[in-house]
Structures are given as structure tokens and as C-alpha cells.
C-alpha positions as CSV (number, residue, x, y, z in Angstrom):
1,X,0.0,0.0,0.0
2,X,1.4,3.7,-0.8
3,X,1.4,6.2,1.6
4,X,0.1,8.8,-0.6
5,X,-3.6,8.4,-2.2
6,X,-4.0,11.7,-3.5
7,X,-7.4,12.0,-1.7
8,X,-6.4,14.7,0.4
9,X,-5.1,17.2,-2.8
10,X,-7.6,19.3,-2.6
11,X,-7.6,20.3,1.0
12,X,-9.8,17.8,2.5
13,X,-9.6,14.4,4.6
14,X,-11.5,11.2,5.8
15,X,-12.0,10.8,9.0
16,X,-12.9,7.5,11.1
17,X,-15.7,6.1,9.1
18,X,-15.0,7.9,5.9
19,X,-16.7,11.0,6.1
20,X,-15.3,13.8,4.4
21,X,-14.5,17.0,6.0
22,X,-11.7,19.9,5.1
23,X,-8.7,19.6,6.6
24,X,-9.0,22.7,8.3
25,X,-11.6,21.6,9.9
26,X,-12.0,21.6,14.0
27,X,-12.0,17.8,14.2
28,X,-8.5,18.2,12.2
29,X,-7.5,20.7,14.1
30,X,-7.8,18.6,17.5
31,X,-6.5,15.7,16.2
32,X,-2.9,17.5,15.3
33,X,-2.8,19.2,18.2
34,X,-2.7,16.3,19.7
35,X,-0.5,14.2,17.4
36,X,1.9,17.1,17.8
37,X,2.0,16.4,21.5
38,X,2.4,12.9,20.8
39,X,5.7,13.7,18.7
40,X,6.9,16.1,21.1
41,X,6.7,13.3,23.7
42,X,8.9,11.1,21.5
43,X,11.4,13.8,21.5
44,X,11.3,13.8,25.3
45,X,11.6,10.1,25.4
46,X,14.8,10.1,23.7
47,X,15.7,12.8,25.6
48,X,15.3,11.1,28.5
49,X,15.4,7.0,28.0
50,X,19.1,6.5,29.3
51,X,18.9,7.8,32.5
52,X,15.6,7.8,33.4
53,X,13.8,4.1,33.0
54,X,10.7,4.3,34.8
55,X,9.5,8.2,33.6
56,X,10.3,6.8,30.0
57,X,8.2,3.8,30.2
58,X,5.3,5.8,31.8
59,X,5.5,8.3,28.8
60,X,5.7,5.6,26.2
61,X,2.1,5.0,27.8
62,X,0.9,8.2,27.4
63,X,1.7,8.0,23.8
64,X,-0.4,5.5,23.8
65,X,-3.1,6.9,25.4
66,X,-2.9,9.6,23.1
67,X,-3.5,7.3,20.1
68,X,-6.6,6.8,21.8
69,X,-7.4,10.3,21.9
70,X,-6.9,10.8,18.5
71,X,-8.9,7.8,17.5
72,X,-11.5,8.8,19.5
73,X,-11.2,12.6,18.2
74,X,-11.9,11.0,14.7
75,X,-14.6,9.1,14.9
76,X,-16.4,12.0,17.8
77,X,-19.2,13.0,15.2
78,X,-20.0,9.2,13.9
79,X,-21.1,8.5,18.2
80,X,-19.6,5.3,17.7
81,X,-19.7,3.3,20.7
82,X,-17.2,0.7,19.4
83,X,-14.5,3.4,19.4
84,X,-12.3,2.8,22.6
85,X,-11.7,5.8,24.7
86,X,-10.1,7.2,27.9
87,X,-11.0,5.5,31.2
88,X,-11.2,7.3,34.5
89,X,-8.3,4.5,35.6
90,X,-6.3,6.4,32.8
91,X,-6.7,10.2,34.3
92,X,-6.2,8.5,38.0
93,X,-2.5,6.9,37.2
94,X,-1.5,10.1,36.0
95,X,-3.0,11.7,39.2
96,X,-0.5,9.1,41.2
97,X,2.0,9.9,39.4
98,X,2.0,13.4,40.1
99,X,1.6,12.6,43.8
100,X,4.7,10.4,43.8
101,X,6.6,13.1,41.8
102,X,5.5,15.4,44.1
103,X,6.7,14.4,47.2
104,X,10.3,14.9,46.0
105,X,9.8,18.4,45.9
106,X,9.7,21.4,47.7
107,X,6.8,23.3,48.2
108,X,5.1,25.7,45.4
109,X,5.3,29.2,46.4
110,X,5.9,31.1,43.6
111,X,5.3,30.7,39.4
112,X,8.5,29.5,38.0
113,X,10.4,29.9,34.5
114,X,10.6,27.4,32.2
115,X,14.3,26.8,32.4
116,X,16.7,24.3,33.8
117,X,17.8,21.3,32.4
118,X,17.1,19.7,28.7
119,X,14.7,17.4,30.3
120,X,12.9,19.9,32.3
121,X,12.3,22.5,29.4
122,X,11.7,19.7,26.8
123,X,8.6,18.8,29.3
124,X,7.7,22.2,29.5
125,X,7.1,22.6,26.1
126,X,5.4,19.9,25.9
127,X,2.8,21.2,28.9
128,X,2.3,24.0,26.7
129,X,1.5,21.6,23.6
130,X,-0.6,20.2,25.7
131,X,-2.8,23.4,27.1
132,X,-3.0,24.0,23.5
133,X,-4.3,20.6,22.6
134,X,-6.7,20.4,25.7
135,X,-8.1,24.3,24.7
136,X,-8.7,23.0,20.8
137,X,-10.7,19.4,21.9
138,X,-13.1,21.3,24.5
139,X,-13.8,24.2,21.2
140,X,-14.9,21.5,19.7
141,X,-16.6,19.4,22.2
142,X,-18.9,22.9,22.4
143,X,-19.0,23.3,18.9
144,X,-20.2,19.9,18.0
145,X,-22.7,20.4,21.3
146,X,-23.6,24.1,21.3
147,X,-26.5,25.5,23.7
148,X,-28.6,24.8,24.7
149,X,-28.4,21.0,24.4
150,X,-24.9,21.3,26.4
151,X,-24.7,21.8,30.5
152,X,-23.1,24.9,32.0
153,X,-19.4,23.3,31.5
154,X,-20.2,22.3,28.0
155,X,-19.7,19.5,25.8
156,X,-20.8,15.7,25.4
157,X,-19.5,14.6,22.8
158,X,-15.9,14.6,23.6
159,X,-15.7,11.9,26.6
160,X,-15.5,13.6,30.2
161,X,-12.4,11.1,30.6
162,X,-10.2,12.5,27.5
163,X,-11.2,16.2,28.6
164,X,-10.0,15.1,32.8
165,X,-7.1,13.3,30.7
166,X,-5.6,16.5,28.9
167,X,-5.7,18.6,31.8
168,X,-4.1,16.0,34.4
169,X,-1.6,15.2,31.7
170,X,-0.9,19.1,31.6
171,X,-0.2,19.4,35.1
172,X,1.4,15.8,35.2
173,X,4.4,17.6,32.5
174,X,4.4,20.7,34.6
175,X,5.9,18.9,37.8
176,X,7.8,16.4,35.5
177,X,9.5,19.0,34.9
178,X,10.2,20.5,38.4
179,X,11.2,16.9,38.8
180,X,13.9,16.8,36.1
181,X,15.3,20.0,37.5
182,X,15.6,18.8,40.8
183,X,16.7,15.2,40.0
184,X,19.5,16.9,38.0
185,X,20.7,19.4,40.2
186,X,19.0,22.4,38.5
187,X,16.7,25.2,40.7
């Protein structure tokens, strides 16, 4: 099979199920922001993989989560319920790892830059990939579900789990990266 079908010349792109829809489109828009984060991430890995086992093998997993996200992301308007998604066990590992990270460092008092060592302001960046990617799914989680079929937070068609996800995985990179800075000496 080629990797180029020409389908796409024109601007627009299939998405799960086959239906058609421009490539600037917000489903397309979610679903890079999110595959950027996912490359980022592999960029951190490498970054990272020699000296630090256990943080690499728990971020190969979130690149896998995020493949979920992005399937999910593509197939939000055909309601399919076959698609797997987030769980709430997903959002609550990255909650424990944040706890664990946590308690090797001081307390928060003040904001911080985004500076230290390669590890810590690769993760930063990718927080701020991140934000973006989590802002982009909920515009269209209110977009695809606008008032006033949508609560006061919004949404519905996006899972509650892959919205929690985003923004636990956001804060999960902001102390990962604390956590790189102090693991390696840096303030």
C-alpha cells in the first residue's frame, strides 16, 4: 500500500468512518494538536530514556493513550460506541503519578520559569503543547454540542475522561519538569 492516495489534494480528509471533512476543519485541528503532543513526547523520550527508565516507560504509555485520543477525536461526530476511549483509571494513574513526583519536591510558592535542564524545558514545552491541545478538543466538544443541548461546563461529545485526561496530563508535565530540574541538580 502507498502512503500517498492523492485523496487529500484538494484540501480535505476522511475521517474515522469515511466521512469527508476539510482539513481545516475543527475535528483536524484537535486531532494534530494532539498528534503534535504525541511527537513532542517522543522527543522527550529520547531525551530522556538513558537515565531515566521508569519516567520513559510511563510516557511511552501516554503515547499511547494519546492514540486513543486521536482515534476517539476522529470518529467524535459518527457516536460510535465501538470506538475505545479514555477510562477514568487512565486520568487516575497520572494523578498518582503526580503525587509520587510530588513528594520529592519542595513546596510551590511562587510561578516558576521554564528553564533548567534539557529534560525539564523539553517537558515544559510539551505542557504548553498540551494546554493547547486540551483548549482545541473542548472548542470543539462545544462546537459539536452548542446550547442549549450542552450543561453549563459544556460539551458531550468529547468523553469527560479525554477532557479530565488533557488537563491531568498538563499538570502531570508541569511537575515532571520541576522533577527533572531537581533530580538533576538544577533550581
Amino acid at each position: 500500500m502507498k502512503i500517498y492516495t492523492k485523496t487529500g489534494d484538494k484540501g480535505e480528509t476522511a475521517l474515522l468512518g469515511g466521512k469527508r471533512v476539510l482539513k481545516s476543519c475543527l475535528e483536524m485541528e484537535a486531532i494534530g494538536e494532539v498528534d503534535e503532543l504525541n511527537a513532542f513526547l517522543g522527543i522527550v523520550i529520547e531525551e530522556i530514556e538513558e537515565n531515566f527508565k521508569t519516567e520513559t516507560k510511563k510516557l511511552k504509555d501516554v503515547q499511547k493513550d494519546l492514540f486513543v485520543i486521536g482515534a476517539e477525536l476522529a470518529a467524535v461526530q459518527m457516536q460510535n460506541k465501538i470506538i475505545k476511549k479514555i477510562s477514568g483509571l487512565k486520568v487516575k494513574q497520572l494523578e498518582k503519578w503526580i503525587d509520587k513526583m510530588e513528594k520529592d519536591l519542595p513546596k510551590l510558592h511562587d510561578f516558576i520559569s521554564y528553564e533548567g535542564s534539557e529534560e525539564a524545558v523539553k517537558v515544559f514545552y510539551a505542557r504548553a503543547i498540551c494546554r493547547r491541545a486540551e483548549r482545541v478538543v473542548i472548542k470543539l466538544d462545544q462546537q459539536l454540542n452548542p446550547p442549549p443541548n450542552r450543561g453549563r461546563l459544556g460539551g458531550g461529545l468529547v468523553s469527560p475522561q479525554t477532557k479530565q485526561y488533557l488537563n491531568r496530563l498538563s499538570d502531570l508535565l508541569f511537575v515532571l519538569g520541576r522533577w527533572f530540574n531537581c533530580k538533576t541538580g538544577k533550581k
